[in-house]
Residue, then its C-alpha position, 0 to 999 in steps of 0.5 A: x374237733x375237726x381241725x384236730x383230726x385233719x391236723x398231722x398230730x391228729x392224723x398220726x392219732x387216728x392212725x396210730x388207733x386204727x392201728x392198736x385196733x387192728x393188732x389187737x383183735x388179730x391178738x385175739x383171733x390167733x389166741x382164739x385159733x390155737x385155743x381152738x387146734x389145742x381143744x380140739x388136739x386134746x378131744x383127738x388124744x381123749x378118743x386115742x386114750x378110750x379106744x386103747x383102753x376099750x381094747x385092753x378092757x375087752x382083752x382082759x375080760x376074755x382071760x380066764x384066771x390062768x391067762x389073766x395071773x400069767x398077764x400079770x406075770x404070776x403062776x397057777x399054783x394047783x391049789x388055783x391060786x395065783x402066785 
């Protein structure tokens, strides 16, 4: 067995395998990487979204019926309807 490894062709195995090695668990470590960026640019994102929408929600609780019917691009009528 020893013979095999100090052999050339066995040299060019070792090699060849420390090699596949290496490639392989730098694949993984840079998969792992932008898995980590896009998670954590998603949750980024997810806090934007909430935010504008807890301002919005806090917007439209504060309009009365006037102010909430003109939002949404109607008209009072006298009778208090929106129209």
């Amino acid at each position: 067995m020893w013979a095999f490894l100090t052999s050339k062709l066995g040299v060019y195995v070792v090699c060849g395998a420390a090699i596949t090695a290496f490639l392989s668990w730098t694949h993984y470590e840079m998969y792992e990487t932008g898995r980590r960026y896009e998670r954590s640019a998603m949750l980024n994102r997810s806090v934007i979204i909430l935010r504008e929408r807890i301002k919005t929600d806090a917007a439209v609780s504060a309009m009365d019926d006037a102010g909430l019917c003109a939002a949404l691009g109607g008209g009072m009528s006298d009778a208090g309807v929106c129209e």
